[in-house]
C-alpha positions in Angstrom: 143.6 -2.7 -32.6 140.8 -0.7 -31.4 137.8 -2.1 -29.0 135.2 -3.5 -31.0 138.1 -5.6 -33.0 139.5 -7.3 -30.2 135.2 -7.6 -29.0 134.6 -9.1 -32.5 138.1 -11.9 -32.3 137.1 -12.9 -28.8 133.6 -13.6 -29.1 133.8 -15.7 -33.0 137.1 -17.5 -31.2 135.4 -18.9 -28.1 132.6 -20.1 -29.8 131.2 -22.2 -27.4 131.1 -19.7 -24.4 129.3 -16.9 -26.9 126.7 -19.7 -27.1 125.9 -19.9 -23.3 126.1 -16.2 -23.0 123.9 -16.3 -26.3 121.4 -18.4 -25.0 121.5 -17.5 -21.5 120.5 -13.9 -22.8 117.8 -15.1 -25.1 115.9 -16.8 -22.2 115.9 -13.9 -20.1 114.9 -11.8 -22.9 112.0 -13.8 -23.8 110.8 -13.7 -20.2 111.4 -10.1 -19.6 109.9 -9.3 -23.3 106.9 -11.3 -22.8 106.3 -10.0 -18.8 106.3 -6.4 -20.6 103.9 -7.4 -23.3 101.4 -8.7 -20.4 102.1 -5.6 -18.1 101.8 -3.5 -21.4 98.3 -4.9 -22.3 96.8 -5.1 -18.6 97.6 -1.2 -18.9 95.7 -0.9 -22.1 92.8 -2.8 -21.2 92.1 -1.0 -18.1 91.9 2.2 -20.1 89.7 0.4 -22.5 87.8 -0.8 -19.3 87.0 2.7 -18.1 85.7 3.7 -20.9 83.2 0.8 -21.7 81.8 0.0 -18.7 80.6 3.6 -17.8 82.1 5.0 -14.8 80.0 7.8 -13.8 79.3 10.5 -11.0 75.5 10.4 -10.5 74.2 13.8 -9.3 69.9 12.6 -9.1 67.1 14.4 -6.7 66.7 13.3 -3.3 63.6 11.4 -1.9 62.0 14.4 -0.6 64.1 17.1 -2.6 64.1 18.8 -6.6 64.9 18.1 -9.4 68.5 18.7 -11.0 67.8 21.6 -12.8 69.4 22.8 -15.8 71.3 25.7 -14.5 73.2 23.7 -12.1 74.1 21.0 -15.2 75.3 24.0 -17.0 77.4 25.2 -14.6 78.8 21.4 -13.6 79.6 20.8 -17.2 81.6 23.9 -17.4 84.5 21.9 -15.5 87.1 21.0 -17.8 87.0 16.9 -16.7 83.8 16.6 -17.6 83.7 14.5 -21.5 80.1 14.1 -21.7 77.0 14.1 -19.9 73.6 11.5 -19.7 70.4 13.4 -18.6 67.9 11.3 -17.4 64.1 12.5 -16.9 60.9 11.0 -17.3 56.8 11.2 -17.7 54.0 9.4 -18.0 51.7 9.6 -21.6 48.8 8.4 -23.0 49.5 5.8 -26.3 47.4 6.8 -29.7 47.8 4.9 -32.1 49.2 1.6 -30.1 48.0 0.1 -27.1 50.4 -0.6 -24.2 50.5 -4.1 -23.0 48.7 -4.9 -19.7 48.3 -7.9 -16.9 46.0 -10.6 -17.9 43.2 -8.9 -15.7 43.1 -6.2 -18.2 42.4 -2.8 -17.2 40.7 0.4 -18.0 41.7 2.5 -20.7 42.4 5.8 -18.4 45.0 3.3 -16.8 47.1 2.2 -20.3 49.8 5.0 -20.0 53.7 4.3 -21.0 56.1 5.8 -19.2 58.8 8.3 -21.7 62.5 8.1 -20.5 64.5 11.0 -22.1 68.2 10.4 -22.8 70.7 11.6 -24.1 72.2 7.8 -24.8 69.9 5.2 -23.4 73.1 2.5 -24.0 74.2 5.1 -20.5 71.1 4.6 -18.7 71.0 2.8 -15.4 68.6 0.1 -16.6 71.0 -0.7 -19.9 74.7 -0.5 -17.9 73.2 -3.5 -15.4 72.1 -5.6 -18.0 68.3 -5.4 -17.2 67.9 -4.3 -20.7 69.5 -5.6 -23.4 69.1 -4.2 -27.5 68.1 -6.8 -29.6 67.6 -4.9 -32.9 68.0 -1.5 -34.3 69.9 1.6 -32.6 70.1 3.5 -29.1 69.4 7.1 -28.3 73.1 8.1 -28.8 74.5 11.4 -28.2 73.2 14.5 -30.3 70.4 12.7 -31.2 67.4 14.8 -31.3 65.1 13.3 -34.2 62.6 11.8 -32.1 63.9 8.2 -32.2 62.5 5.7 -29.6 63.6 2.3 -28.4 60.8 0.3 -27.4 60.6 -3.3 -25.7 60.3 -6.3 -27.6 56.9 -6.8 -26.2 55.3 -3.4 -26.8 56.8 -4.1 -31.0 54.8 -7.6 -30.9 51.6 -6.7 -29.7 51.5 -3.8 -32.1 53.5 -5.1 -35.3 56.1 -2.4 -34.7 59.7 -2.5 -36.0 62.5 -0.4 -37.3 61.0 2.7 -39.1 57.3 2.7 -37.6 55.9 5.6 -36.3 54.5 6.0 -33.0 52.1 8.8 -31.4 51.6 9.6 -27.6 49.9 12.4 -25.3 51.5 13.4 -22.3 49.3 12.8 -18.8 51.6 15.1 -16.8 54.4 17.9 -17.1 52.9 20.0 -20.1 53.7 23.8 -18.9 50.8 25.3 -20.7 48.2 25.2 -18.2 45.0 22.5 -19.0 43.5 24.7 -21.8 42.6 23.3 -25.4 46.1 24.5 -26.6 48.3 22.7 -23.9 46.2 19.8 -25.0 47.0 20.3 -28.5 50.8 20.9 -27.9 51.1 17.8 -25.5 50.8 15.2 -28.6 54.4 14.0 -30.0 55.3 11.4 -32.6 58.4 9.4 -32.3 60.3 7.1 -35.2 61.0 3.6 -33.3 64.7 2.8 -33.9 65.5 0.2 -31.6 64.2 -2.9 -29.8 65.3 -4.0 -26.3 64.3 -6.8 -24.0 65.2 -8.0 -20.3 67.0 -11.4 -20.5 65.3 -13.9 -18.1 62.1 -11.9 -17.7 58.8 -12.9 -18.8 55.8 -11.1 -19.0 53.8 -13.1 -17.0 56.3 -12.6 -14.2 55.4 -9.2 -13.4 52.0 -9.8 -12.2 49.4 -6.8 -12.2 50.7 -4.1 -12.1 50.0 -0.5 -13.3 50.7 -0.1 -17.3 52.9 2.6 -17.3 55.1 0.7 -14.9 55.1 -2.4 -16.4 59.0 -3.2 -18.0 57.0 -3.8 -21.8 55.2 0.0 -21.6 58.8 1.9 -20.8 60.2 3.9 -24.0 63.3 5.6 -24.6 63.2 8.6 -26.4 65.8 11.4 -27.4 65.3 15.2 -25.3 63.7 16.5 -28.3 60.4 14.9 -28.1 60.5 16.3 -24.3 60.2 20.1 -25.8 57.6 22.3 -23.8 57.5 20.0 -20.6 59.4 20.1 -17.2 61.1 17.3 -18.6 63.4 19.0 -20.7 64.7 21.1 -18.1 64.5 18.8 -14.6 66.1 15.7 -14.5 66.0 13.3 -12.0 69.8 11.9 -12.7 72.5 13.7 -15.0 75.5 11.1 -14.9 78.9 13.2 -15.4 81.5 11.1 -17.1 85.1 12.1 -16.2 88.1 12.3 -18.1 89.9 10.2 -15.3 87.9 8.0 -13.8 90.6 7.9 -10.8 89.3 11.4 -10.2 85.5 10.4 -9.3 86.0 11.2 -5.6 87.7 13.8 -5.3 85.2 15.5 -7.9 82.0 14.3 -5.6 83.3 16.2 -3.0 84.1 19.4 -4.8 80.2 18.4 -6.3 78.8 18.2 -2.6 80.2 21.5 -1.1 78.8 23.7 -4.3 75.6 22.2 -4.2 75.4 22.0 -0.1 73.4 18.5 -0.2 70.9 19.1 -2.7 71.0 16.4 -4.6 72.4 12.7 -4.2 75.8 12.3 -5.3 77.3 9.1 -6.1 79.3 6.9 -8.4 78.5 4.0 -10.7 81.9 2.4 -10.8 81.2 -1.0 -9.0 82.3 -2.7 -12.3 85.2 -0.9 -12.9 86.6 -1.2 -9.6 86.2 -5.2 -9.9 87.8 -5.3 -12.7 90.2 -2.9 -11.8 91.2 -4.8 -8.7 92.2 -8.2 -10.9 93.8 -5.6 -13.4 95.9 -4.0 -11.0 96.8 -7.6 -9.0 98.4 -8.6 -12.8 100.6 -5.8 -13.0 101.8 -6.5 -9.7 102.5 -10.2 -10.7 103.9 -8.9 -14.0 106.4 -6.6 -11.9 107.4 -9.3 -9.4 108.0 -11.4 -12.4 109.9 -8.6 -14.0 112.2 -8.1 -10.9 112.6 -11.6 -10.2 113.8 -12.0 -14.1 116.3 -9.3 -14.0 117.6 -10.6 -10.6 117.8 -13.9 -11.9 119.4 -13.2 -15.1 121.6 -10.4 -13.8 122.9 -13.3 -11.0 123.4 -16.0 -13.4 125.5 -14.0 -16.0 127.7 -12.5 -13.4 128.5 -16.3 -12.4 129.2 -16.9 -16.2 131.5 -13.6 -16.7 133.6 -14.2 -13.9 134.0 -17.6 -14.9 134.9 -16.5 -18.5 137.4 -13.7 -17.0 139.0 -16.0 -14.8 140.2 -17.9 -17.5 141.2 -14.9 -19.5 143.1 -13.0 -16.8 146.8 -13.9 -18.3 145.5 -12.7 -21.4 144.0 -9.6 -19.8 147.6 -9.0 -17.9 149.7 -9.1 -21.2 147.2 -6.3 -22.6 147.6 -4.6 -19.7 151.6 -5.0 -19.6 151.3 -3.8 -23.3 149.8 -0.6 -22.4 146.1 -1.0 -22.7 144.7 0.8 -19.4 141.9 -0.6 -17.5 139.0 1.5 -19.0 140.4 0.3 -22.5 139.8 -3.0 -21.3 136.4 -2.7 -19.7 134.7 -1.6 -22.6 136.2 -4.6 -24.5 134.4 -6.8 -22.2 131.2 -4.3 -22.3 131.4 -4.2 -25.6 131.5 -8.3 -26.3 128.5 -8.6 -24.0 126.3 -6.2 -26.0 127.2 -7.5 -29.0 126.0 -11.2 -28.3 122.8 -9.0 -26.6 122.0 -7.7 -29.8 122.8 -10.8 -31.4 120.2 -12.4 -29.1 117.5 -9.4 -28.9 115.5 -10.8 -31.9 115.3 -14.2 -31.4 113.9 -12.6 -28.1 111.1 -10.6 -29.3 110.0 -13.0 -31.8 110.2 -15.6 -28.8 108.6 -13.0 -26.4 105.5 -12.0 -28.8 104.1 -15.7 -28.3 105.2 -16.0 -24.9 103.4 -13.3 -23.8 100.5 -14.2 -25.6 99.7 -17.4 -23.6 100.8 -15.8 -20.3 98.1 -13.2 -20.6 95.7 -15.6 -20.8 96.9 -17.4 -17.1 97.5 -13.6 -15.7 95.2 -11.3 -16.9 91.2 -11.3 -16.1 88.6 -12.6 -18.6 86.6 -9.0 -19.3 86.0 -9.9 -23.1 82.5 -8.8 -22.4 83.9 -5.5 -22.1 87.2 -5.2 -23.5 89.9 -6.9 -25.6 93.1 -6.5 -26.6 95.9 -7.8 -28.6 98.9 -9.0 -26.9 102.2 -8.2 -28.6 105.3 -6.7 -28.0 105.5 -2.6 -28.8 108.6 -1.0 -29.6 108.5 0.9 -26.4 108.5 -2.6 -24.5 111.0 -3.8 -26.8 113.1 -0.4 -26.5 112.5 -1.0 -22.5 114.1 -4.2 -22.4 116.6 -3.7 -24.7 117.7 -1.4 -22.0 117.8 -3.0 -18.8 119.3 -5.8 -20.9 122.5 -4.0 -21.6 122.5 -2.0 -18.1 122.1 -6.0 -16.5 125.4 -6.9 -18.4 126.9 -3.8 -18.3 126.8 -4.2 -14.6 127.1 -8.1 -14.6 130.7 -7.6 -16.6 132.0 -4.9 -14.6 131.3 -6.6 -11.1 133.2 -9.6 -12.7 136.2 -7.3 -14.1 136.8 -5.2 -10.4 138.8 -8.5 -8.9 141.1 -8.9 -12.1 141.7 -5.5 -12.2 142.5 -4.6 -9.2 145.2 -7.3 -9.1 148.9 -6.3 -10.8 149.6 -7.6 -14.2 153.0 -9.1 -12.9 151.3 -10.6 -10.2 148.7 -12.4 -12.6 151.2 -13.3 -15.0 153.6 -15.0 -12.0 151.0 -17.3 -11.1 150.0 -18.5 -14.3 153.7 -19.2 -15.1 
């Protein structure tokens, strides 16, 4: 009778032990399954973190320094970790056919400038990562834009009776590179398409106070690079943001940044946010694999006791199939081979049981960042795959540490004592 027979006998003839070995291996499953599924989505929701919240190397000018020119983004964006890029520039203009909104002191009309901020995604832009701004209606300057859209605050849309679609002209004050002759003043006129709103949650107009129009929160504008054409706008930036394939790699690349440029510009990282949520991310794994340990430990510990107990009974019948010929390997893989099957029996109850375990453990574990990021918490076959693994090497090694004493003892011997 070859090994997985006698397996098969043994296991449907002691009915009652299968069951403890049967249930004892579903709870750990469950627990291991479901610690896996929680490790499994914290891993997946920290990439989905990194990408949403904007972690960014900030090259910008210095106080008293130039402008990030475009040669120097050219030659940054050549690097191969670079994914995309957020230039950020800026100038002052002249409204004509809106008015920019103004303190209640009211000022002269020489004063009533905007101020322009070119993008190539506003959603990137400083003021919009932090919250200041928020979109309310409409679209943001996205990447590859260059239509002349414009997202204007909710303010600047009321006074005026703007919304989605409206047109909007401006002349520039400053940054033309035509000289001050009639045709520079022609050229400096632009008209933009508004195509998004935005306002600053918990700020009020009246809350600024007087100060200049074309630094008051209602007068800024966010326009594509387009409408920038034929100004030092479209070629000096104050801050490029350089977003990185790995975000892990922000250092190392601000350092490589800082020797080529030899301190020219300010270089820095936006990744406060990340690295918050980064810390609670990482201190779940390391719960999760504590857990994960502590279960296989646990489990490993508490089916060794039950084997040995099992094979201490079952050592006269272990003897006679050892006096009958049966050598010692033949009978280790019977025992191996009854413990995976009531494994297997037990591996889907487990990731049924898992799936829902793991769903309500991830939400005492893992972070709240639904702002940002969310996933779904189940069990994927290479989690499932994973533990179906260490399940069998646990009993593998849990029956053959409760097999060494019997076999290591003389069949005659054990069948003298148990006459």
């Amino acid at each position: 009778m070859n090994v997985i027979k006698r397996a098969w006998y043994y296991t449907s003839r002691k009915k009652g032990k299968s069951l403890i070995i049967f249930l004892c291996l579903t709870v750990s499953g469950t627990m291991l399954l479901s610690m896996l599924g929680v490790q499994g989505a914290s891993s997946e929701l920290k990439k989905q973190i990194q990408k949403r919240t904007e972690t960014s190397l900030e090259v910008s000018r210095m106080d008293k320094g130039g402008p990030v020119t475009e040669q120097d983004v050219d030659q940054i964006r050549k690097s191969q970790e670079i994914v995309r890029i957020n230039r950020n520039s800026s100038l002052t203009a002249s409204p004509v056919d809106f008015s920019p909104v103004m303190d209640n002191n009211g000022r002269e009309d020489t004063e009533s400038g905007i101020t322009l901020h070119f993008c190539d995604s506003s959603d990137s832009c400083e003021d919009f990562v932090n919250l200041k701004y928020r979109m309310i209606m409409g679209n943001p300057i996205s990447w590859g834009t260059e239509s002349g859209q414009a997202v204007i605050s909710k303010w600047l849309a009321e006074q005026n009776g703007l919304t989605i679609g409206d047109k909007l002209s401006i002349r520039f004050l400053e940054g033309t590179e035509d000289g001050d002759d009639e045709r520079a003043e022609t050229e400096s006129g632009r008209t933009m398409t508004v195509s998004g709103i935005f306002e600053s949650p918990g700020l009020s107009v009246e809350q600024q106070g007087a100060v200049p129009p074309a630094f008051r929160m209602e007068n800024q504008i966010f326009t594509d690079f387009s409408v920038s054409k034929g100004t030092t706008a479209a070629h000096e930036f104050e801050q490029v943001s350089f977003y990185l394939e790995d975000p892990e790699r922000l250092d190392a690349f601000a350092e490589e940044l800082y020797e080529s440029f030899g301190g020219r510009y300010e270089i820095s990282d936006r990744s406060g946010m990340y690295d918050r949520m980064k810390g609670s991310l990482e201190q779940a794994g390391r719960l999760t694999e504590i857990l994960i340990a502590v279960t296989i430990l646990a489990s490993g510990l508490t089916l060794f006791l039950i084997l040995s107990m099992w094979i201490r009974d079952r050592k006269k019948e272990l003897a006679i199939y050892l006096s009958m010929g049966y050598g010692k390997a033949n009978i280790c893989m019977q025992v191996l081979a009854e413990g995976s099957g009531i494994l297997l029996a037990a591996f889907l109850p487990s990731v049924l049981a898992g799936g829902k375990a793991a769903g309500i453990l991830a939400g005492d574990i893992m972070p709240d960042v639904t702002e940002y990021a969310a996933v779904q918490v189940s069990i994927t076959g290479t989690e499932a795959a994973a533990a179906l693994f260490l399940g069998l090497l646990v009993v593998w090694t849990a029956a053959a540490a409760a097999l060494i004493p019997v076999l290591r003892m003389n069949p005659r011997a054990i069948l003298a004592k148990n006459e």
